[in-house]
Every structure is written in structure tokens, then in C-alpha cells.
C-alpha positions in Angstrom: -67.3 174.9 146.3 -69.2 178.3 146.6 -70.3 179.7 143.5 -69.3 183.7 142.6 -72.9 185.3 143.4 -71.0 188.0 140.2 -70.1 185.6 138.2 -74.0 183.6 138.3 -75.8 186.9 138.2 -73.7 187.9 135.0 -74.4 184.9 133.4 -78.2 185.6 133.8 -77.8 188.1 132.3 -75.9 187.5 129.2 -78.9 184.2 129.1 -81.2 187.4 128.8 -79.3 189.3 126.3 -78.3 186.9 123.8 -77.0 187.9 120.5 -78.4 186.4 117.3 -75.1 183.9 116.6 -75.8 182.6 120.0 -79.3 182.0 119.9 -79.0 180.2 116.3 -76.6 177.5 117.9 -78.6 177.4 121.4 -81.9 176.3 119.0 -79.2 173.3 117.4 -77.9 172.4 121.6 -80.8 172.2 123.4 -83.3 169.8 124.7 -80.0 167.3 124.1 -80.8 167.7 120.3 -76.9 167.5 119.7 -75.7 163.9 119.9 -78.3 163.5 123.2 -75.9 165.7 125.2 -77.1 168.5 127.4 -76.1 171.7 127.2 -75.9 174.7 129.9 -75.8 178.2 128.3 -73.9 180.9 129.8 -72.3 178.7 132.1 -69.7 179.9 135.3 -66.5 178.5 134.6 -64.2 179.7 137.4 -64.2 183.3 136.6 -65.5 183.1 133.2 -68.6 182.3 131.6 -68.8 179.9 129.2 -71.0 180.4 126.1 -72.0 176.2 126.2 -71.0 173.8 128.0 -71.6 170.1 128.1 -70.2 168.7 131.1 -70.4 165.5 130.0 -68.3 165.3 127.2 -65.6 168.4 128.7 -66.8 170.7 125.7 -67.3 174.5 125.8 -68.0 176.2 122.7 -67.5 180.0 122.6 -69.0 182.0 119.8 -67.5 185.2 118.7 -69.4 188.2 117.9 -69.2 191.2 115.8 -68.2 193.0 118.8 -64.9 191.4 119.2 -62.0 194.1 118.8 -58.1 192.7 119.6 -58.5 193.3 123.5 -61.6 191.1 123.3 -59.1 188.5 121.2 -56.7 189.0 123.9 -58.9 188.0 126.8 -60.5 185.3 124.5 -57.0 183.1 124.0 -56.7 184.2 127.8 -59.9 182.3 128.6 -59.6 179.0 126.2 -55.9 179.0 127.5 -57.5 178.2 130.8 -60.1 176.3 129.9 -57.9 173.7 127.8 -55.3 173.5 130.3 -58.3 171.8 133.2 -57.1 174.9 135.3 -60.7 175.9 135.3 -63.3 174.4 137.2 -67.2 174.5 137.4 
């Protein structure tokens, strides 16, 4: 399957531009300090992008920022909507 060339680059850059929530719970994931899972941050989902992700395990974790208004809530239940249903794949 051919990965969105959009969708990776965005998630680059949201890996560059982390907000503080994120990179508190990125220091707890990584290096398989959780459970000895691995973890991918910012990872394409479909047309999304993931917060984390172990594929292992089928886990994404989304982390909601200050930012988040009610259309941001909307697209949020949107996104886990698809992601619990298996609609979405890597």
C-alpha cells in the first residue's frame, strides 16, 4: 500500500512541533520503556495521524491539547470512531 506523501510529511512535522503534553508522555513511551512495547509518534493512520501508536498491541493514544475548541471535538470522535471500528489502516 502507498503511503500519502501529505499525510507523512505532516506528520514530520507535527514530530517537530510537539506540544509539551505530548512530549511529557513521548519521554514515558519510548525506547519500549512502557511494558517493552514500541511506540511510533505521529504516526499515518489512513488519513489521520496518530499521536502514538504501538502496533503491536492495536493501541493509539491521542492527547488533547489546550487548543481543542468543539470543531476540534468533532473531528476528534470522527477520528477514534474510525480508528475503533479497524476501518483504518497503517
Amino acid at each position: 500500500m502507498r503511503r500519502n506523501q501529505f499525510m507523512v510529511q505532516r506528520a514530520q512535522e507535527l514530530r517537530a512541533n510537539q506540544n509539551s503534553a505530548e512530549a511529557r508522555v513521548w519521554s514515558i513511551l519510548r525506547a519500549r520503556r512502557m511494558a517493552g512495547l514500541k511506540f511510533r509518534r505521529q504516526h499515518v493512520l489512513g488519513m489521520y495521524v496518530a499521536d502514538f501508536v504501538c502496533l503491536k498491541a492495536k493501541l493509539v493514544i491521542e492527547i488533547d491539547g489546550d487548543t481543542h475548541d468543539e470543531e476540534a471535538h468533532l473531528k476528534d470522535a470522527k477520528r477514534i470512531a474510525s480508528f475503533a471500528s479497524g476501518t483504518t489502516t497503517c
